[in-house]
C-alpha positions as CSV (number, residue, x, y, z in Angstrom):
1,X,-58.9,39.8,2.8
2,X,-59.9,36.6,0.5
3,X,-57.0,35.8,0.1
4,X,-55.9,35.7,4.2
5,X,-59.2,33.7,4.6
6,X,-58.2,31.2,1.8
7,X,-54.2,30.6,3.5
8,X,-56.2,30.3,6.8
9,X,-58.3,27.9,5.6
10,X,-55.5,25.7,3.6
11,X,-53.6,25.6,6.8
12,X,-56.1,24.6,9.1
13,X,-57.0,22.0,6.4
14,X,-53.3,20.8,6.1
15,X,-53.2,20.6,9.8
16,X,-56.2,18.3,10.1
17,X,-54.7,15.7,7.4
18,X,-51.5,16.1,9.1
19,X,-53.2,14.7,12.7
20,X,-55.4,12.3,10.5
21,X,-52.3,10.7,9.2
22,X,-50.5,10.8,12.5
23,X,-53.8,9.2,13.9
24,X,-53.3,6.1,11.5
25,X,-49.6,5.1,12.3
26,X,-49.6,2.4,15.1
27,X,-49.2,2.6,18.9
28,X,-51.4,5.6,19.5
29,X,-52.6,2.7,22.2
30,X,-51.9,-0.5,23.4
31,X,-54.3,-3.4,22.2
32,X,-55.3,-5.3,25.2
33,X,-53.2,-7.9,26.8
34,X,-53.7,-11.4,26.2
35,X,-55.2,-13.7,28.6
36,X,-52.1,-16.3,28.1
37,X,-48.3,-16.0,28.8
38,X,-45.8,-17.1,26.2
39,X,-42.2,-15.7,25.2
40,X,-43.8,-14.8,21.8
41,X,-46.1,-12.4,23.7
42,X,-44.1,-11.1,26.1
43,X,-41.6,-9.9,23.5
44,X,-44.8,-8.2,21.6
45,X,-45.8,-6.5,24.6
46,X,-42.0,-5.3,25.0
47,X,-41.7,-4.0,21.6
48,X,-45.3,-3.2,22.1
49,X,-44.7,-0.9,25.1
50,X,-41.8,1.0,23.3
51,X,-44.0,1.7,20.2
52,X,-46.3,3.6,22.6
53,X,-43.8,5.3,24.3
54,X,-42.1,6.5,20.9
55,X,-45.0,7.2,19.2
56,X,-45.9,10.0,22.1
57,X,-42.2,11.4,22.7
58,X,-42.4,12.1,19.1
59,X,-46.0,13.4,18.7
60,X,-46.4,16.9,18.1
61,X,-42.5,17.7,17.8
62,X,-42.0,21.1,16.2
63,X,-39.0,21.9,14.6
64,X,-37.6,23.8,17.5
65,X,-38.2,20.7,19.7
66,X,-36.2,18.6,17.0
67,X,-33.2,21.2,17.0
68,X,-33.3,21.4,20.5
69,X,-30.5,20.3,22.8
70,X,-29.5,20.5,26.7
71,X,-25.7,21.3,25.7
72,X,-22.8,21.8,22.9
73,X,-21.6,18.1,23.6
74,X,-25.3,16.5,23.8
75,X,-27.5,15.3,20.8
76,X,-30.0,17.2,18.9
77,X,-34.0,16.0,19.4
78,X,-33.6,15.0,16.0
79,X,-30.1,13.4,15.8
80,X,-31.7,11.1,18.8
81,X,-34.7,10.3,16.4
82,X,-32.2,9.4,13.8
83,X,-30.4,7.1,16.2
84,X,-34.3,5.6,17.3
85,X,-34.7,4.9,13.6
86,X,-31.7,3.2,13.8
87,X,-32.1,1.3,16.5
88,X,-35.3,0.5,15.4
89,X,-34.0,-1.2,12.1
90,X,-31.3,-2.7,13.7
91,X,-34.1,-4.9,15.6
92,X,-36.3,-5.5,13.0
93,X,-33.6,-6.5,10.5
94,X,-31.9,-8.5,13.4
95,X,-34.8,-10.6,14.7
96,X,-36.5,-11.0,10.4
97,X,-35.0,-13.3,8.1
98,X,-37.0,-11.4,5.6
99,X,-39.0,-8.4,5.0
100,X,-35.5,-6.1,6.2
101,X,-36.0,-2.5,6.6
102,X,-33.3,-1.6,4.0
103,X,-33.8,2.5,3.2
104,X,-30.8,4.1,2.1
105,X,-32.9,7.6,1.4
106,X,-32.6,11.0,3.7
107,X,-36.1,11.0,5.4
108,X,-38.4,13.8,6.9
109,X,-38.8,13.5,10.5
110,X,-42.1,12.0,10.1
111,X,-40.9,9.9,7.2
112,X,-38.4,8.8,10.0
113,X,-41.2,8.7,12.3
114,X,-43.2,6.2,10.3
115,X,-40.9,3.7,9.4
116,X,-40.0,3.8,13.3
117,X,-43.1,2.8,14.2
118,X,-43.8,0.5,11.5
119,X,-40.7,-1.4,12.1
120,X,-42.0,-1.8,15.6
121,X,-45.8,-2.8,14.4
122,X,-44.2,-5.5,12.1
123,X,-41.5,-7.0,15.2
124,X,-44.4,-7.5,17.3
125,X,-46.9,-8.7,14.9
126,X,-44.0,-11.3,13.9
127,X,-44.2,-12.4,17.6
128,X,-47.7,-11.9,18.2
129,X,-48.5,-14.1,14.9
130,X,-45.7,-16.7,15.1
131,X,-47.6,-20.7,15.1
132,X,-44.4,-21.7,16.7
133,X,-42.4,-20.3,19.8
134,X,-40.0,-17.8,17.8
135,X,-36.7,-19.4,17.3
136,X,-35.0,-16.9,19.4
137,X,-31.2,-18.5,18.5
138,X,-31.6,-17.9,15.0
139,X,-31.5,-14.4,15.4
140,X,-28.5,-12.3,13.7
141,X,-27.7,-11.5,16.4
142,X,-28.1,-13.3,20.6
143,X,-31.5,-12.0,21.1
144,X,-30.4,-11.3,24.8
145,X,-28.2,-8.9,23.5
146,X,-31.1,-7.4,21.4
147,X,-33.2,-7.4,24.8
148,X,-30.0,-5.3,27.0
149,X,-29.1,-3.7,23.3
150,X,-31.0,-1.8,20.4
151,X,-34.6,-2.4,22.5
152,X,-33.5,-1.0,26.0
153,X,-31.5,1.8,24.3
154,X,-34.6,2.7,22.3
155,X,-36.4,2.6,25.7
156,X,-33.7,5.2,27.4
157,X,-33.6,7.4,24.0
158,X,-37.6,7.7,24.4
159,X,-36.7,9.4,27.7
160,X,-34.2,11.8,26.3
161,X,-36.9,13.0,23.7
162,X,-39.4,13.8,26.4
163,X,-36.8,15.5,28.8
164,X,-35.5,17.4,25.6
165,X,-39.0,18.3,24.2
166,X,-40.0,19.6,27.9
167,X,-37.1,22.1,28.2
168,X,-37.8,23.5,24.7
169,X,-41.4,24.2,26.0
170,X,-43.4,21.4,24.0
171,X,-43.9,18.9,27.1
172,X,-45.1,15.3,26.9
173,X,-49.1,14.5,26.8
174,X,-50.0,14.4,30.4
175,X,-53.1,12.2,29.2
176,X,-50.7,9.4,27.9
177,X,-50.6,6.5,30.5
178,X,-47.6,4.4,29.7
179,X,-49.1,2.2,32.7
180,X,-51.8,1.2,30.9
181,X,-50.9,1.6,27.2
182,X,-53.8,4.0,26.9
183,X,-54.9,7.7,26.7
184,X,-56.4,9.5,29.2
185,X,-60.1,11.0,27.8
């Protein structure tokens, strides 16, 4: 009996650290917007808005959510989050001259989840902190094709997730506003 009590214990205790981690990574909300318009800001708030949206299609997934998929030909839950990592390096390492998200390694899915988001956080601080309109033609890459590329992609995987997650049962946070950037008390 002791020793039910004790695995009981130990896994409602690795459960809490699990959401008190998951509560530190960014884009749990949307910091308010700023009172001024610039292209640096609006391309935060872009990459801003697809932080929040891929930090809650990807919150809670169980490993039946991330093996789930809607047919033979179709992508995995987790083969899409490999391709949002992805996508979300290929920005990053396309709009930095430095500071590259160069990982080689096999990661966890919230390893994966992690470096997603903070790949995200540092784009749009970059923006958000630039002195200087960013030089948006000294990208690797056109930005516009960043813009209708990697970030709209990202945006239309996001939705994938959710639909994917809702069919294997685990449905999306119906307090998450992605109106607002905030959650629903």
């Amino acid at each position: 009996m002791n020793r039910l009590i004790f695995i009981f214990v130990l896994s409602l205790s690795s459960i809490s650290l699990a959401q008190i981690d998951s509560e530190k990574l960014p884009f749990f909300e949307i910091e308010e917007y700023p009172e001024t318009y610039n292209s640096n800001l609006i391309m935060a708030r872009m990459i801003d808005g697809l932080g929040f949206r891929y930090y809650w299609t990807t919150e809670g997934l169980r490993d039946i959510d991330l093996a789930y998929k809607a047919s033979d030909s179709g992508r995995t839950a987790g083969e899409t989050i490999n391709h949002l990592y992805g996508l979300s390096r290929f920005i990053r390492n396309s709009v930095l001259e430095n500071n590259k998200d160069v990982n080689k390694e096999e990661l966890s899915f919230q390893e994966k989840r992690k470096r997603t988001l903070m790949n995200l956080k540092i784009v749009s601080d970059t923006f958000k902190n630039a002195e200087e309109t960013f030089k948006f033609e000294d990208t690797s890459v056109p930005f516009w094709n960043i813009i209708n590329g990697p970030i709209s992609d990202a945006l239309w995987h996001c939705g994938q997730v959710v639909m994917l997650r809702r069919a294997s049962g685990n449905p999306f946070n119906s307090k998450v506003s992605v109106f607002s950037g905030k959650v629903k008390k």
